[in-house]
C-alpha positions in Angstrom: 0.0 0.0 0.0 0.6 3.6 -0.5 1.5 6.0 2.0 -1.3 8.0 3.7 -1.0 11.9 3.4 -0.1 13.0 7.1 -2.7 16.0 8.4 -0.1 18.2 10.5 -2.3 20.0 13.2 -1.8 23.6 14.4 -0.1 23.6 18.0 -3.6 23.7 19.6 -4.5 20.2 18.0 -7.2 18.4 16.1 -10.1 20.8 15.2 -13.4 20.1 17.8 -17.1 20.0 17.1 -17.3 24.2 17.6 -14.5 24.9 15.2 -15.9 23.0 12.5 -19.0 24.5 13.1 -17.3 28.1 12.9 -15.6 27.2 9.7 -18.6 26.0 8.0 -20.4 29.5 8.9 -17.9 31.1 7.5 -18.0 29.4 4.4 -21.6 29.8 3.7 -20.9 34.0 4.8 -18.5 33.9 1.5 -21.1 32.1 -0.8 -24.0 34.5 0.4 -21.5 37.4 0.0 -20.6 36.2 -3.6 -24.2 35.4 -4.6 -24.9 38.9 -3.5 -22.4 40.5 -5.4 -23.4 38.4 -8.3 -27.1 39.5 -7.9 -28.0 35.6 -7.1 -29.5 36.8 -3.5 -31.5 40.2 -3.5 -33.1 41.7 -0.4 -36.2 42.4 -0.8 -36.9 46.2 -1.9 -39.3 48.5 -0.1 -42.7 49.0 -2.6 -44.3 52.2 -3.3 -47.2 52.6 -5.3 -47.9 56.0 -5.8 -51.6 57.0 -7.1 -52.4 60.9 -8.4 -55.7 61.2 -10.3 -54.5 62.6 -13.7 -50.6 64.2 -14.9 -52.3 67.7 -15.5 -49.8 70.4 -16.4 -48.8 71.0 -12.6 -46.4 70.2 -9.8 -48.3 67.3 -8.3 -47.7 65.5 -12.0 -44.9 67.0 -11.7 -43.7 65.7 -8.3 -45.3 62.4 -8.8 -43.0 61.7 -11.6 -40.1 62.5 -9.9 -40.1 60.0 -7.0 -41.5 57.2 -8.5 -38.4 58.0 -11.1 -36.3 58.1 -8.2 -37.2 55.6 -6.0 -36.8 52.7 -8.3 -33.0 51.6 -7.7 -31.3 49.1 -5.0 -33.6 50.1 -2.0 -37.0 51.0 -3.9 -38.9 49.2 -6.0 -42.1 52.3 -7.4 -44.9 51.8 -9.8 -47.1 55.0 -10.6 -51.1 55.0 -10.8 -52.6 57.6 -13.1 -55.8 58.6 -14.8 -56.1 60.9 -17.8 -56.6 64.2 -18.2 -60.1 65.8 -19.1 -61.0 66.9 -22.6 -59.3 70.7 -23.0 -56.6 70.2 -20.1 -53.4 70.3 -20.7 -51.2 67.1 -19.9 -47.6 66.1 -18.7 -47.6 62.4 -19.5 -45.0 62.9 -22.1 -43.0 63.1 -18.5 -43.1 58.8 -17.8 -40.9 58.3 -21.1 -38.9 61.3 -20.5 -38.0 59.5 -17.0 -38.5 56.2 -17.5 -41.3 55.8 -15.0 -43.4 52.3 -14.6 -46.3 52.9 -14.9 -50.1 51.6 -14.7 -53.1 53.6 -16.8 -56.4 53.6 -15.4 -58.4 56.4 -17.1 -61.2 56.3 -14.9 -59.4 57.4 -12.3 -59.8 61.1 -13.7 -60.6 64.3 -12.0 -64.3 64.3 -12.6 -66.7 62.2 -10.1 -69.2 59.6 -11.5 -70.4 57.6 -8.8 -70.9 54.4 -10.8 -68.3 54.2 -12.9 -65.8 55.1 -9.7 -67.1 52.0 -7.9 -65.2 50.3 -10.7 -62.4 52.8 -10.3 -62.1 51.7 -6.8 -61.8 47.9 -7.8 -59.2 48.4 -10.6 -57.2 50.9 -8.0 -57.5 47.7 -5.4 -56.6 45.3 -8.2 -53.0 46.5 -8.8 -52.5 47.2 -5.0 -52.8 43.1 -4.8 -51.0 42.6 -7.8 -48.2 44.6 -6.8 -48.6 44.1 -3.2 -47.1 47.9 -1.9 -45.4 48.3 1.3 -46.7 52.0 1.4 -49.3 53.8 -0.8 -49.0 57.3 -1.3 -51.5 59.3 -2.9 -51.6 62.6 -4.4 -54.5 64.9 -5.7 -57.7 64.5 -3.6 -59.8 62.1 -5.8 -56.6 59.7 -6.3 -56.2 60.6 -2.2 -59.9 59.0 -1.8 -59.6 55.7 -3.9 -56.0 54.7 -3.0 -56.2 55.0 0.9 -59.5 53.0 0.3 -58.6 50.4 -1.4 -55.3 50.4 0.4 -57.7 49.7 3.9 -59.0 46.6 1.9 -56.4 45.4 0.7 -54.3 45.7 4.3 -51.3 48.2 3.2 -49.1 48.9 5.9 -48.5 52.4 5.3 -50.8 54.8 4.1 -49.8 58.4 2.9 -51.1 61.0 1.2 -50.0 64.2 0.3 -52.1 67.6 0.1 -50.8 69.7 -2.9 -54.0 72.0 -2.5 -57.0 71.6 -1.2 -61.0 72.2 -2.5 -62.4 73.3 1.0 -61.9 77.0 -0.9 -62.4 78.1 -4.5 -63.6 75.3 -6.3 -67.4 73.9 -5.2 -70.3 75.7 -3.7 -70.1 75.8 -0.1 -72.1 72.5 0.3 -70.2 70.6 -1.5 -66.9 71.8 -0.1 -68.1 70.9 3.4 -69.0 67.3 2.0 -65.7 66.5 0.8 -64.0 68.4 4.2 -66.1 65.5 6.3 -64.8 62.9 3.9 -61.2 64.0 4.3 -61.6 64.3 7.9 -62.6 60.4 8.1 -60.2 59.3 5.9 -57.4 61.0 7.8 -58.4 58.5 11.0 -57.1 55.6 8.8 -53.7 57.4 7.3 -50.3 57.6 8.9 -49.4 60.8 7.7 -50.3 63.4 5.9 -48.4 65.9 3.8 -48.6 69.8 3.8 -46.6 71.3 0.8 -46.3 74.4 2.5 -46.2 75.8 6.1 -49.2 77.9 5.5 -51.0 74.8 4.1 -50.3 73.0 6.9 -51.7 75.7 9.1 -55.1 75.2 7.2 -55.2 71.8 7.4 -54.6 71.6 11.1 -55.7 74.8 12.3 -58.4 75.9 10.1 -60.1 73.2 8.5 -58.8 70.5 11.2 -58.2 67.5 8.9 -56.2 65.7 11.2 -54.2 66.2 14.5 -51.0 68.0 14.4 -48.5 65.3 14.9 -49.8 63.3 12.1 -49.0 66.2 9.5 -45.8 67.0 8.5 -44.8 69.6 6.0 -42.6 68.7 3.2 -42.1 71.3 0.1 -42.1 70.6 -3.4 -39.7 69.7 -5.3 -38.9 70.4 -9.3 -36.2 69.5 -11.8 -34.7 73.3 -11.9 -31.9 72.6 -14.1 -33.6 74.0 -17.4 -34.5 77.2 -15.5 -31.4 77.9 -13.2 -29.2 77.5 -16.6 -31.2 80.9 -18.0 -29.4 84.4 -18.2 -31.7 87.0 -16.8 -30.0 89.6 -17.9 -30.3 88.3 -22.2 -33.6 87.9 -23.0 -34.9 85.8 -25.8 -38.0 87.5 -27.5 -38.1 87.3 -31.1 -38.4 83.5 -30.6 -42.0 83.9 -29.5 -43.2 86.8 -31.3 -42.4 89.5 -29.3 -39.6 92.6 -29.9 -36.1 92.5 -27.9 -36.9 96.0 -26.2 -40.8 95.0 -25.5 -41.5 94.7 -21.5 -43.1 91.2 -21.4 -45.3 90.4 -18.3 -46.4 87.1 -18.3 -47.8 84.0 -16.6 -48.1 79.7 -16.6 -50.9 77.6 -15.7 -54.1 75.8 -16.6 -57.0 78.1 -17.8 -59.3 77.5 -14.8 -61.3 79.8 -12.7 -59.2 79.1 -9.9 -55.8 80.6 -11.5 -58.2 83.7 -12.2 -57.1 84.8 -15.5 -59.6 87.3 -15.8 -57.9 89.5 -13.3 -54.9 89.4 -15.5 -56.4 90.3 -18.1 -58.0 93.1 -16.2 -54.7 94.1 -15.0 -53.2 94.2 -18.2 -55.9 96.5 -19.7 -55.7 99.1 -17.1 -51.9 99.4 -17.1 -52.6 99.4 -20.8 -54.7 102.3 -20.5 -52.9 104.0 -18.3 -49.5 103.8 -19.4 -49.9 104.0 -23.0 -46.6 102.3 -24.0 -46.4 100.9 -27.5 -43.7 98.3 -25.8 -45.6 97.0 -23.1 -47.1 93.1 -23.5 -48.7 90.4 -21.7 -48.4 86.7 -22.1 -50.3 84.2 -20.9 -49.5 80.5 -21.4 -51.6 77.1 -21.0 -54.4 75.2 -21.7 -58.0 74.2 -20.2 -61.7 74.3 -20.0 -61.7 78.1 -20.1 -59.4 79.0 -22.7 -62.4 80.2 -25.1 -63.8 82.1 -22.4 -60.0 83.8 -21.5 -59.8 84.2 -25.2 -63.3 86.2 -25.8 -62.7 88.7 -22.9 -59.6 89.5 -24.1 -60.7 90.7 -27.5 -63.4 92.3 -25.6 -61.2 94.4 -23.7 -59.4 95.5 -27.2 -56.2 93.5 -25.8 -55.8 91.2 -28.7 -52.9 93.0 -30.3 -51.1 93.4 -26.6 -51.9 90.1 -25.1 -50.9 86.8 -26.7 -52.0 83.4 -25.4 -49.8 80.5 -26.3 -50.8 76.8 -25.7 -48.7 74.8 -23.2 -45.3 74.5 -24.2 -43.6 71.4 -23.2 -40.2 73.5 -23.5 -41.8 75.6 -21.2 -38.1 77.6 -20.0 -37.9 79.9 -23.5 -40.7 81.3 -22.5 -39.5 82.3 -19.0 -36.5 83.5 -21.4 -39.0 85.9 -22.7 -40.4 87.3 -19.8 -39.4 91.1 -17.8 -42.2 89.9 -14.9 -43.7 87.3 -13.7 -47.6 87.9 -13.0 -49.8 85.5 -11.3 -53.8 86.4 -10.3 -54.7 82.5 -8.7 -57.6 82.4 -6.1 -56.0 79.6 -4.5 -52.4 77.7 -4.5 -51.1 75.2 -2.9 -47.2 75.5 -3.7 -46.9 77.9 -7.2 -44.7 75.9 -9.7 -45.1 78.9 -12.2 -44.0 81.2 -9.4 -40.8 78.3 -8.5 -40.0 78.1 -12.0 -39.8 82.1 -12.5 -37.8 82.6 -9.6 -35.0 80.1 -10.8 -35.4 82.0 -14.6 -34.3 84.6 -12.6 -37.5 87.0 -12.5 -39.3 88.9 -10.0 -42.4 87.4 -8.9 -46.1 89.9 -8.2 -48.6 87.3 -7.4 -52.3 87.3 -5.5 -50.9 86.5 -1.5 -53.1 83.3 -1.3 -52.0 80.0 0.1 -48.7 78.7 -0.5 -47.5 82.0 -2.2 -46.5 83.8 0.4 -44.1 80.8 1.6 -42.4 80.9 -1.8 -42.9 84.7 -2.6 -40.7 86.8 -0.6 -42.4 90.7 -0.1 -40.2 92.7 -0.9 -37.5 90.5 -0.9 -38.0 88.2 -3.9 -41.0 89.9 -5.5 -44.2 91.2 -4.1 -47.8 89.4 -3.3 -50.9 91.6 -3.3 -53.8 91.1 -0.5 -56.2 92.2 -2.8 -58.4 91.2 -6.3 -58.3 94.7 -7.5 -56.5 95.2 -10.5 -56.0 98.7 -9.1 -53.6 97.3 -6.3 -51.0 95.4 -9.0 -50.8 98.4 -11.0 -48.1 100.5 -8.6 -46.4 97.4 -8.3 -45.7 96.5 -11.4 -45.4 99.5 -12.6 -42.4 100.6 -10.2 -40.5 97.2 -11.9 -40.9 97.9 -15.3 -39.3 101.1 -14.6 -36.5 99.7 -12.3 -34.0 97.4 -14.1 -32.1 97.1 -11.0 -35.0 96.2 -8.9 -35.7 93.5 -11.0 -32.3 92.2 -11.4 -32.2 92.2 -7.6 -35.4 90.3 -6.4 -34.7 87.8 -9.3 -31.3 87.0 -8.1 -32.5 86.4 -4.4 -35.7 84.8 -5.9 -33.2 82.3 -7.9 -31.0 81.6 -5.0 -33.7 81.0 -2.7 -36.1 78.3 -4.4 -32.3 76.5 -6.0 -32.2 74.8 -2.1 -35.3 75.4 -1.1 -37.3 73.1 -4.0 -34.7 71.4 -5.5 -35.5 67.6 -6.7 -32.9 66.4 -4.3 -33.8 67.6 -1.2 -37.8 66.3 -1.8 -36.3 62.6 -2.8 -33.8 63.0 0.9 -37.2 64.0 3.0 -39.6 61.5 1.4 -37.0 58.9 1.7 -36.9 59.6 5.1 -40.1 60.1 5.9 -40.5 56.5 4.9 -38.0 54.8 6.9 -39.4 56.6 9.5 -43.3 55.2 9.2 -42.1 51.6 8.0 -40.2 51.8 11.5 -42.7 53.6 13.8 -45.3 50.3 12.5 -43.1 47.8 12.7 -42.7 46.5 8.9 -40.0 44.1 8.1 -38.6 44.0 4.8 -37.3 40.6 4.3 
């Protein structure tokens, strides 16, 4: 026979029982470490299935679009719920390609209630939560808030979320019906972990005035927008000619849907007294969007004689040039939860007069970044905006401050830091594993 291999043992002998052991856990640590690397063994990622009503031109679209585009890596795993727009609004879904975004079409789900054909709403919305099986649904926009936390009771979701980017307790029903949907928010608050407040002054009214919920469930958490287009502008070379305006015209102008909410009438009014009043040939107004009053907005203007001095553009998905083109940014709304238009100015670098209703005055500055106006009298804009088209310096000023104010303030970066946190913080507080 040959001669058997000899096993020389370290000075502390044969290995015992608990070494072996030892060894063998460290050689299944290395395979689960190399598997990992290799992708073979994933953790399991948190879910998030976010659920807005419709990707109107707007920050909640806006927003919505940019977490579930950002929360979909190592860590988060997002899926996006959306309706469709109604006929004459204008849309941002060209947004999920731009970003990538997964997403799940329910066009039901749109702004308008129909009692019948939202009971199958409901049921579709409760159908993907099963499907996808969420770890947390957040909802945006108050129709999307209603069927998502709903169906996300039914269906058992841990975490519940929504997030208020206005409200319709002012400005948009008669008062009945505005109390009605107040009571329904109020119960449906009972069965949500936390609400969000876009604004400080917004989360006043919710609290405070309107008393949705208790305090220490809200928690306010600004907006956040993809500046980048805006912040690269030069306020001081304006770009005219490329929307049919002169270099040395003063251009005041304003962004958003033509609603009765964002008031356009009082811009128009605005714009014909300063018209009549000032009598220069280079003064001109702009006004850019789409929606269900856009005839309407387009009639009272000719009717006021303005046609040659205001010109109404439809939405613009290259929506910066025409910030480019502006001297002043105008904006008449009844009601506002956080101003985009107003964000978006302010990081073209342009001074900001706007109606001081609800978020505005937590983004507007007085005095410092542009000027808000407690009044709807046309009469009461007219000094102000006056003193800026006369004051280059002034305007230069307020849009500098304006642009380094909102850069930190609503960047995309810090909103995807807070909302990141904000759910490691309610998976945590209810005691949700993820395997």
């Amino acid at each position: 026979g040959g001669r058997k291999a000899k096993v020389v043992y370290p000075e502390k002998g044969p290995p015992t029982v608990a070494m072996r052991i030892q060894d063998l856990y460290g050689f299944i640590g290395v395979i689960v470490n190399v598997a990992h690397i290799k992708g073979l063994v994933q953790m399991e990622k948190i879910r998030v299935l976010r659920i807005i009503a419709r990707l109107n031109i707007g920050g909640p679209a806006i927003q919505t679009i940019l977490l579930t585009n950002a929360l979909n890596n190592d860590e988060f795993e997002s899926l996006l719920v959306t309706g469709v727009v109604e006929k004459g609004e204008g849309q941002m879904d060209f947004l999920i390609e731009r970003y990538h975004v997964k997403s799940v079409l329910i066009p039901e789900l749109g702004r308008n209630i129909r009692p019948i054909r939202d009971i199958m709403t409901l049921f579709k919305v409760y159908g993907v939560i099963k499907q996808f099986k969420p770890h947390i649904v957040h909802t945006h926009t108050s129709k999307a808030g209603f069927m998502g936390r709903v169906a996300s009771m039914l269906a058992g979701v841990p975490v519940k979320i929504h997030t208020f980017h206005g409200h319709t307790f002012f400005g948009y029903f008669n008062p009945l019906a505005s109390r009605f949907f107040l009571k329904i928010e109020r119960i449906l608050a009972l069965f949500t972990d936390r609400i969000i407040a876009v604004s400080p002054l917004q989360f006043e009214e919710i609290v405070d005035k309107y008393k949705v919920t208790k305090r220490e469930k809200c928690i306010v958490i600004p907006l956040g927008i993809d500046l980048d287009a805006f912040l690269k502008i030069d306020p001081t070379a304006k770009i005219k000619k490329e929307i049919g305006f002169n270099d040395d015209d003063m251009v005041i102008g304003t962004v958003g849907r033509m609603t009765d909410i964002k008031n356009h009438r009082l811009f128009l009014s605005i714009a014909s007294l300063m018209y009549d009043s000032i009598r220069t040939p280079k003064l001109r107004f702009a006004i850019i969007g789409n929606g269900e009053l856009k005839r309407d907005i387009i009639r009272y203007r000719d009717e006021l004689g303005l046609t040659d001095i205001v010109r109404i553009f439809d939405w613009q998905s290259d929506i910066a040039k025409f910030y480019r083109a502006f001297d002043i940014f105008l904006l008449t709304s009844r009601n506002e939860g956080t101003p985009v238009s107003c964000i978006e100015a302010m990081a073209s670098g342009l001074p900001v007069v706007s109606t001081a209703v609800g978020g505005v005055p937590d983004v507007v500055k007085n005095g410092q970044t542009g000027y808000v106006i407690k009044s709807f009298d046309p009469a009461a804009f007219t000094n102000t905006i006056s003193m800026l088209m006369h004051d280059k310096d002034a305007r230069f000023a307020l849009g500098m401050e304006g642009r380094k104010f909102v850069k930190d303030a609503f960047s995309k970066e810090r909103l995807i830091k807070d909302i990141k946190s904000l759910y490691h913080e309610i998976l945590k507080e209810k005691g949700v594993k993820i395997k």
